[in-house]
C-alpha positions in Angstrom: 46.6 -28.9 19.2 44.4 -26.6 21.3 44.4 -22.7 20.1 42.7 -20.2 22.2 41.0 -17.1 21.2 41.2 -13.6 22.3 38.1 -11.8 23.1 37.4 -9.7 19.7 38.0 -13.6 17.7 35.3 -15.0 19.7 32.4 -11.5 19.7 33.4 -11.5 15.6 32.5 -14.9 15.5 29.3 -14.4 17.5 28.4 -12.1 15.2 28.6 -14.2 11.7 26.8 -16.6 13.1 23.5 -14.2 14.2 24.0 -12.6 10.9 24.1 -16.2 9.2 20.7 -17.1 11.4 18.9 -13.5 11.3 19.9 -13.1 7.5 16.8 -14.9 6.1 14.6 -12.6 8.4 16.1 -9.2 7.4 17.0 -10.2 3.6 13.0 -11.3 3.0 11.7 -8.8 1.2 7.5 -8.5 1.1 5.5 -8.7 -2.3 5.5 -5.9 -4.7 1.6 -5.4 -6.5 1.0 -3.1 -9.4 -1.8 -1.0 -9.3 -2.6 0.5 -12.7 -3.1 4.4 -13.5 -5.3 3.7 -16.4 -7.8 6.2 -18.5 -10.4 3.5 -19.1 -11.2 0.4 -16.8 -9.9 -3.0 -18.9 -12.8 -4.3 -18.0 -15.3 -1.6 -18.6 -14.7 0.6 -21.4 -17.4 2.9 -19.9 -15.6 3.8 -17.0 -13.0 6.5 -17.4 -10.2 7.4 -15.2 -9.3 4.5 -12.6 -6.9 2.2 -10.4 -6.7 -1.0 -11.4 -6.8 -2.8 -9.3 -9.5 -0.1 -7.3 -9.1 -2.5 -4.0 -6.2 -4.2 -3.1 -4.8 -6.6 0.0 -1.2 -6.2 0.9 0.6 -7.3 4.1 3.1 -5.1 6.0 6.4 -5.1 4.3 4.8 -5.6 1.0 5.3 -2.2 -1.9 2.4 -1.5 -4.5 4.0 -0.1 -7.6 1.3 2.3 -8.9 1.9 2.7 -13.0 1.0 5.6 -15.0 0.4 3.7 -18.3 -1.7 6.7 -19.1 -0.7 10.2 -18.9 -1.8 12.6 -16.6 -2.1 10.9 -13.4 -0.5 10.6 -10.5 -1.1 8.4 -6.8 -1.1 10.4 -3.3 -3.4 9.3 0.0 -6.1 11.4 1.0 -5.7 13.4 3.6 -7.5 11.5 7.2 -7.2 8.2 5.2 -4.7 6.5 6.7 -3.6 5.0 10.2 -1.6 6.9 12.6 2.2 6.1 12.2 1.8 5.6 8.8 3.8 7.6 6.2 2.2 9.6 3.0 2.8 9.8 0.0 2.3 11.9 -3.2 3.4 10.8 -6.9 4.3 13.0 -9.2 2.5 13.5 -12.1 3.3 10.6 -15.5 5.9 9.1 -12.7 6.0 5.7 -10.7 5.6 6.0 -7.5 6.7 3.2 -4.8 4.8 2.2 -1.4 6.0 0.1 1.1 3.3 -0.4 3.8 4.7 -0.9 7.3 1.6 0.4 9.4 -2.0 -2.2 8.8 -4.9 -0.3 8.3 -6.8 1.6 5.3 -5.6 3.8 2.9 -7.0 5.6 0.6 -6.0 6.9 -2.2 -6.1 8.7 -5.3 -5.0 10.5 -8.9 -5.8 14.5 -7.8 -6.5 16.0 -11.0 -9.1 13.0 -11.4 -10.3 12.4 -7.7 -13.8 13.8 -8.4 -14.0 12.0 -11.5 -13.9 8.7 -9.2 -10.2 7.5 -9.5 -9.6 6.4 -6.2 -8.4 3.2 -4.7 -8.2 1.7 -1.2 -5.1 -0.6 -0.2 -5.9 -3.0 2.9 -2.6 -3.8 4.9 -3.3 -6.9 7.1 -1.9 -7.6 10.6 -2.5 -6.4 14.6 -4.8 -3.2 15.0 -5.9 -3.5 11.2 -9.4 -2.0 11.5 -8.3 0.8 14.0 -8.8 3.3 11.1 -12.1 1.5 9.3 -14.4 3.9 10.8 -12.0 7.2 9.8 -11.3 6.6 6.6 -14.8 5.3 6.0 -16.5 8.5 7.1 -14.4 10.4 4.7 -16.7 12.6 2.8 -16.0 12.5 -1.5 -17.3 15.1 -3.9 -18.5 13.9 -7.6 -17.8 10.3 -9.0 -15.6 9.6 -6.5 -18.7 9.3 -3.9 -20.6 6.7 -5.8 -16.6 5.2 -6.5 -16.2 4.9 -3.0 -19.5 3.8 -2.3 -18.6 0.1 -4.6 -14.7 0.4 -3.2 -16.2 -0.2 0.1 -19.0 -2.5 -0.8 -16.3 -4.8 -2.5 -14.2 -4.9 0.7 -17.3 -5.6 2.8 -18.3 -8.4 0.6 -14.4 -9.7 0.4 -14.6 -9.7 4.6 -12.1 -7.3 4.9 -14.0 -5.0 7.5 -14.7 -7.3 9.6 
């Protein structure tokens, strides 16, 4: 028994089977990271006021979740560091705050009520034109704790080969 289809039958059927073969692609999602909003560092009591973790690698697609398990802090980029294209943000104070990456390059971050006590953090997204920020967002100029903060943030991403 032969049965013939009619043109909408046979594009339908087309189209289950590119969603059946793109579905893995689109339904992947990345890897979600915490980063910390913390009062005092876990591991070292003497530090007050930080990210943990203070440097992170992510790959595009991938969200940090960035946790006030302390009160008073929030997460937002400073301003000039992060790559063109990609989008801002700025958490509101005690509240979660959600980042999916979709642009590689450095961003920095930080809580703004404690910024110049040195909580800051720097997310590294992998992937093509990476280090096409590296020299902007490392000439950004920090006032207070943050400049000696920054000064170890970037040391530790030198030393993990990330700016290179």
């Amino acid at each position: 028994m032969n049965k013939s289809y009619n043109r909408r039958e046979v594009l339908t059927g087309a189209g289950v089977v590119m969603t059946a073969a793109l579905a893995p692609n689109f339904l992947a999602a990345g890897n979600t990271f915490e980063v910390l909003m913390l009062n005092k560092d876990p591991d070292n009591s003497k530090k007050k006021m930080v990210f943990s973790p203070s440097l992170l690698k992510v790959a595009v697609g991938d969200t940090v979740s960035f946790l006030p398990e302390n009160k008073g802090h929030n997460s937002e980029i400073i301003k000039g560091m992060l790559p063109d294209g990609a989008e801002k943000w700025k958490g509101k104070m005690n509240k979660q705050v959600d980042v999916t990456f979709t642009v590689p390059g450095f961003y920095g971050y930080h809580c703004k009520p404690h910024s110049n006590m040195g909580m800051v953090g720097l997310i590294v997204v992998e992937g093509d034109g990476m280090l096409d920020n590296l020299e902007s967002a490392r000439g950004i100029k920090h006032r207070g704790k943050a400049k000696k903060a920054w000064k170890e943030i970037w040391e530790a991403a030198d030393e993990a080969g990330l700016t290179a």
